[in-house]
C-alpha positions in Angstrom: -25.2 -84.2 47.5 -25.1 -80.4 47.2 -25.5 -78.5 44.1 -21.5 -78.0 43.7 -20.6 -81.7 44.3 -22.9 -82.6 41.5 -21.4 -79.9 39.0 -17.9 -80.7 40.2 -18.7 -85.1 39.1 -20.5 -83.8 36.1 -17.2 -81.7 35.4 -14.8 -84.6 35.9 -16.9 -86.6 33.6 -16.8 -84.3 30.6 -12.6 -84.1 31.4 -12.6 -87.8 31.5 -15.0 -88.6 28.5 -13.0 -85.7 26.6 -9.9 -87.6 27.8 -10.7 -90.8 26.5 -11.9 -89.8 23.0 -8.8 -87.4 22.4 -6.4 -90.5 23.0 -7.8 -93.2 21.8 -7.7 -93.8 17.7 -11.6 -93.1 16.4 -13.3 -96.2 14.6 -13.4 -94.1 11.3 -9.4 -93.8 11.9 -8.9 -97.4 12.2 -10.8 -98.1 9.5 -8.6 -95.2 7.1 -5.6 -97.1 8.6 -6.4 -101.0 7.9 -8.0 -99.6 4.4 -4.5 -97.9 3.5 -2.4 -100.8 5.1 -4.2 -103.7 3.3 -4.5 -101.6 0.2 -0.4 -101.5 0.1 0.0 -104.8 1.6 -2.0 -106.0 -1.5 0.6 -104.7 -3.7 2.7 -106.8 -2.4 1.1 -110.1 -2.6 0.6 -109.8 1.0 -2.6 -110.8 3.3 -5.2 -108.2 4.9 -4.4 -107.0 8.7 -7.1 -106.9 11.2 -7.3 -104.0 13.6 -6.4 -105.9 17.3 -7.5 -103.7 20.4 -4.4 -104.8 21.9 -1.8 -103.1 20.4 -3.9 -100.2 19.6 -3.9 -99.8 23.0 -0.3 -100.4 23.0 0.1 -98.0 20.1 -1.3 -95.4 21.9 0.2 -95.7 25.2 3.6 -95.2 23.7 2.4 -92.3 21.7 0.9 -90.8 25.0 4.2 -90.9 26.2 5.3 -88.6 23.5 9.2 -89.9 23.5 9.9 -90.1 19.1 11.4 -93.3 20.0 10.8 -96.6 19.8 9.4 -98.6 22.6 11.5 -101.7 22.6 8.6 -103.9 23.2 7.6 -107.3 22.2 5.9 -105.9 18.3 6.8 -104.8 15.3 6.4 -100.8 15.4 6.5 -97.6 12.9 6.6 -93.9 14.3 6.1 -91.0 12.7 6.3 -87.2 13.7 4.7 -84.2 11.9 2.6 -85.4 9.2 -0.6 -83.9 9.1 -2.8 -87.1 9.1 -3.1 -90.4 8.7 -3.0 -91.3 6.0 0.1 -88.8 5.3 2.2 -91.0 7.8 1.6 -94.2 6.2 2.2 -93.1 3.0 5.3 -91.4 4.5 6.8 -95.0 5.3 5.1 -97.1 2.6 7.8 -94.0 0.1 10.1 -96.2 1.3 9.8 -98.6 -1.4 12.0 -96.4 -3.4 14.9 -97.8 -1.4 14.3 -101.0 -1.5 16.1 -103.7 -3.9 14.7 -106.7 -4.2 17.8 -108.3 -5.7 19.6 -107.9 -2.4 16.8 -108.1 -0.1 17.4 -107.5 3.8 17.1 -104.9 6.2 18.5 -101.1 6.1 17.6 -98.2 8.0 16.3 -96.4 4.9 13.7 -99.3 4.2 12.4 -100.8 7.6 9.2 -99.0 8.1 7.9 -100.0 4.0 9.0 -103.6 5.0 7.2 -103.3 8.6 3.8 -102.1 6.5 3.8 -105.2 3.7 6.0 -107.9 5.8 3.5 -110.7 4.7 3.6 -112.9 8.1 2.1 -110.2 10.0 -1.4 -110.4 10.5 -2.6 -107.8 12.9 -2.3 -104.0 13.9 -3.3 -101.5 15.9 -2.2 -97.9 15.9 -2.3 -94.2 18.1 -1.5 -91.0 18.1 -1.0 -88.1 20.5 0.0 -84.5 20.1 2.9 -83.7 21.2 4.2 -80.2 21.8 7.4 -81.2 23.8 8.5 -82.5 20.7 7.3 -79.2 18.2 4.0 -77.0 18.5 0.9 -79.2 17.4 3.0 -81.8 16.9 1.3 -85.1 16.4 3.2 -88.6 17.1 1.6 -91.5 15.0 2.4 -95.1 16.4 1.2 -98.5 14.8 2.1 -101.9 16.1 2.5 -105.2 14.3 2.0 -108.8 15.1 3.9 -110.9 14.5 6.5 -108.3 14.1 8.8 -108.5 11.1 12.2 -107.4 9.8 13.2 -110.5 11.4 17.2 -110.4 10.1 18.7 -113.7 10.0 19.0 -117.3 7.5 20.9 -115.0 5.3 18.1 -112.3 4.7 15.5 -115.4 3.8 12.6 -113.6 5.6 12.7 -110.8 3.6 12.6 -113.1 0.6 9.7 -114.4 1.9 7.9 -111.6 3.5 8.6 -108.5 1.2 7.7 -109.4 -2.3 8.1 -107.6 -5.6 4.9 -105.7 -6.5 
């Protein structure tokens, strides 16, 4: 193999292993996210998540997409766009508690990403993000999954009497 063959695989390498760490959520993230989760779930007299590689991956191939949608797949799933980290975002949709009344419990589109974060059935999560200049310079679009998803409407608002208690 000739000198540039070898520097062009050692180049592709670096792009790749650059690649793959720029898009995939860090361990230290993940562990700032299930930390921040479970403390606010514990608020709520709800059960730890666990991280699940699964819909991290998920997470973040929907973030890599950079649409500020949602995906329409088969989780629960919070998006965010513009906060400067982390821990920011989730804080971002836990605010949401504000809105909430727990003497007529249900869902509304001021409320659903604080009931996504402390719905008490769900027991894993996985998250990503991406930055996203289509959507604004340095943009960065921050994507967590749930399972089993919640906000389940239905038996006259029951599952939010179940799954988003008082504090």
């Amino acid at each position: 193999m000739s000198r540039f063959h070898i520097a062009i695989l050692s180049l592709a390498i670096v792009l790749i292993s650059f690649t793959l760490q720029a898009s995939a959520t860090s361990a230290k993230n993940a562990k700032i996210i299930l930390k921040l989760h479970n403390k606010l779930r514990a608020k709520h007299h709800s059960p730890s998540v666990k991280w699940d590689t699964k819909l991290a991956t998920y997470a973040q191939k929907w973030s890599n997409k950079c649409e500020f949608k949602h995906s329409g797949g088969p989780y629960g799933e919070n998006l965010a766009l513009r906060y400067p980290s982390w821990t920011a975002a989730i804080n971002g949709w836990y605010n949401e508690v504000k809105h909430y009344d727990y003497n007529n419990p249900g869902s509304s589109d001021e409320t659903g990403h604080f009931t996504a974060i402390v719905w008490k059935s769900t027991t894993k999560i996985g998250c990503g993000v991406k930055t996203c200049n289509n959507l604004g310079k340095g943009y960065k679009l921050y994507t967590c999954s749930y399972a089993p998803f919640g906000n389940i409407v239905g038996n006259n608002n029951q599952y939010f009497v179940q799954n988003v208690l008082r504090p």
